[in-house]
Every structure is written in structure tokens, then in C-alpha cells.
N, C-alpha and C positions, 0 to 999 in steps of 0.2 A: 610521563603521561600515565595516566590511570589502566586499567582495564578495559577494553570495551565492554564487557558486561557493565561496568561503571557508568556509562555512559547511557542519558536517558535515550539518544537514540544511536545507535550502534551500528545498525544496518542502513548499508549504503544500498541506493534503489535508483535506477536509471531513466530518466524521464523523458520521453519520445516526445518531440517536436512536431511528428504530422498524421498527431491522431487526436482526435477530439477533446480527450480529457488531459493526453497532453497539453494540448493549447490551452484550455479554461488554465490551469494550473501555472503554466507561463505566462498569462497574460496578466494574474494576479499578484506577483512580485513584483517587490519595494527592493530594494536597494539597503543593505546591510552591511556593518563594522566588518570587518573579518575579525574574527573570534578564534578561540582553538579549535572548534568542533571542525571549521572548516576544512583543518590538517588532514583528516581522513578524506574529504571532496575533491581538494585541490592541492596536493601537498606540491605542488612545483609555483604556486603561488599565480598560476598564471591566467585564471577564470574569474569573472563576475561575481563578487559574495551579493548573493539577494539570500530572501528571505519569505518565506512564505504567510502573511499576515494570516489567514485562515487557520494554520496549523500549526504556526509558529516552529518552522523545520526549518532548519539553514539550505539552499542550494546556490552549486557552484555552476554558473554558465560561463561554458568556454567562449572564446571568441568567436568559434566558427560556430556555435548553438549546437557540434555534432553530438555530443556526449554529455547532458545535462544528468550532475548528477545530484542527489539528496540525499538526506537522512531518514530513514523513516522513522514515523512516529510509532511507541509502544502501545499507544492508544489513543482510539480519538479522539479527539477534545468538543464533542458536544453529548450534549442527553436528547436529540432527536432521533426518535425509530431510526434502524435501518430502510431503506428506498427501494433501492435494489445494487445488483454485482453487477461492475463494468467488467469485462475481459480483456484487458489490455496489455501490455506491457508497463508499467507494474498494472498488476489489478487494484479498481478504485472502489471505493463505497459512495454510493449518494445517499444521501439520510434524505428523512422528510422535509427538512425543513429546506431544500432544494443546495444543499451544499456538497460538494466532490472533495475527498479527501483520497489519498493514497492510503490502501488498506495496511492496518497495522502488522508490524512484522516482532517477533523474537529476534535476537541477535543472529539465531543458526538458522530460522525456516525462512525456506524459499516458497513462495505460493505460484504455482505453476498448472497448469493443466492441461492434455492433450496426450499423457501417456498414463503408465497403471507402474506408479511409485510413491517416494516421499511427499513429490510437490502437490498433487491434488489430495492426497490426505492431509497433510498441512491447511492447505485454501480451506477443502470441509469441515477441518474441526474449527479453521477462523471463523467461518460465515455462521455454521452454527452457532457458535458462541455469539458472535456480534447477534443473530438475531433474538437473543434471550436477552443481552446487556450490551449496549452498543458502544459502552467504554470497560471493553473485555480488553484485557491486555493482550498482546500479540502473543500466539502461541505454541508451544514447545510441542516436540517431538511424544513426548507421553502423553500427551489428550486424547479422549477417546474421539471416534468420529463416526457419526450417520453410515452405514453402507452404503445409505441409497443418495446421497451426497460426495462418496465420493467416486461412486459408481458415473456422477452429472460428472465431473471432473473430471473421471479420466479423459471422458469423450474427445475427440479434436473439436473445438468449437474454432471458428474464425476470431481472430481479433476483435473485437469492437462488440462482442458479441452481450446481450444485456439479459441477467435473470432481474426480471421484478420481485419480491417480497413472497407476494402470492403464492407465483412459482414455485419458490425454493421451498415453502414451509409444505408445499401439495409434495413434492418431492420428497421431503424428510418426513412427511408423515404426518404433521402436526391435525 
């Protein structure tokens, strides 16, 4: 088998069952071939192969729904504005055109927020970018990032917690 760096999507992302964008995101899966990609999701073969039509991501649902997981995407696949940032587990993107996607990842960054490290500089230099070019590929460790973005990040925000558009750019200064 190749590299993961090979691999258009690499990063595996865990998808919560009882939280809002969870659900949108389960509710919208088809039923899929098992593929090779899947080997990273479910390598005991023992899960659900669907497929996410929106974003076209492989995800494997286990029987019990406990640990649904996927791939994430290296970039979004539409040309509409960014919406605003879900905070969830993964964190989501809503673009304008009223669509939820699972925010793009590089194969090593974690996008996280709620302490003063990696993961919310990671999220700041993604949301950044996604708000100049919304099919910014997911992004690495050397990106520069907003202070004042990821200063938003550290903070502990709750789950579910939503920046609108507006927000973020009154925050980064724009």
C-alpha cells in the first residue's frame, strides 16, 4: 500500500452521533463498494462502508454507530464563501450555499481548541485560509497564523459552539 501522504485523504476524523452536525452528516450517507481506502476506517472489516455524497469521503459505521469514522477531505469540494465555524468534534465548515462539510485536514494537523498549543494554531491558520479561498488545502505545521485567531482558539469554547463569518474576520482584523 502507498504512503499516506499518497493518499488524497489520509486523515482519519471521528464522527459524533449526538451532536448536530453529526447527525446532518449521518443522515446523508449512501451505502458504498468497500474500496481500499476503507482499510484505514475499518481494517477488521467489520463496519458499514457508506459514503458521503456531498464530499465524496469514504466512512465506515460500525454496528453499534459507536465510533463512526472517516476520512477527511484535503479540501473542500465547493467555490461557496465560507458561513461560518462549527466547534464540534471534528470541527465543521458551513459555506453559503447552506452545505456542512467536515473541515479540511493535512495528514499530521489536528484542529482542536480549548488550550494554548498545536491544535488551535492549526484551526487558525485553516479558518484563515479557508476564509480568503474556501478550497485552501488543509493545512501544515509551517502556516503562518492571525494572533488574534488563535488567541479565539485557545479559549475553552463548548461544543456546538458557532463563529459566523463576520465574526471571525472582526477578530482577525479584516
Amino acid at each position: 500500500m502507498g504512503r499516506r501522504e499518497d493518499l488524497a485523504h489520509a486523515h482519519v476524523i471521528e464522527i459524533p452521533r449526538n451532536t448536530i452536525c453529526g447527525q446532518e452528516f449521518l443522515f446523508r450517507l449512501k451505502p458504498a463498494k468497500r474500496v481500499a481506502q476503507y482499510v484505514l476506517l475499518d481494517p477488521d472489516r467489520t463496519g458499514k462502508t457508506m459514503i458521503d455524497p456531498l464530499a465524496d469521503i469514504p466512512v465506515a459505521v460500525p454496528a453499534d454507530y459507536e465510533r463512526v469514522t472517516a476520512l477527511a477531505l484535503d479540501r473542500l469540494p465547493t467555490t461557496s464563501p465560507l458561513l461560518e465555524v462549527i466547534l464540534e468534534g471534528p470541527v465543521w465548515i458551513q459555506t453559503e450555499d447552506g452545505r456542512l462539510y467536515p473541515a479540511s485536514h493535512d495528514t499530521s494537523a489536528g484542529l482542536i481548541w480549548g488550550y494554548s498549543g498545536a491544535g488551535p494554531i492549526m484551526l487558525a491558520i485553516l479558518v484563515a485560509a479557508l476564509l480568503d479561498d474556501i478550497n485552501h488545502k488543509g493545512v501544515t505545521p509551517s502556516g503562518d497564523a492571525p494572533s488574534e485567531l488563535i488567541a479565539l482558539f485557545e479559549k475553552k469554547w463548548s461544543p456546538g459552539t458557532v463563529f459566523p463569518r463576520e465574526y471571525i474576520e472582526n477578530v482577525r482584523g479584516l
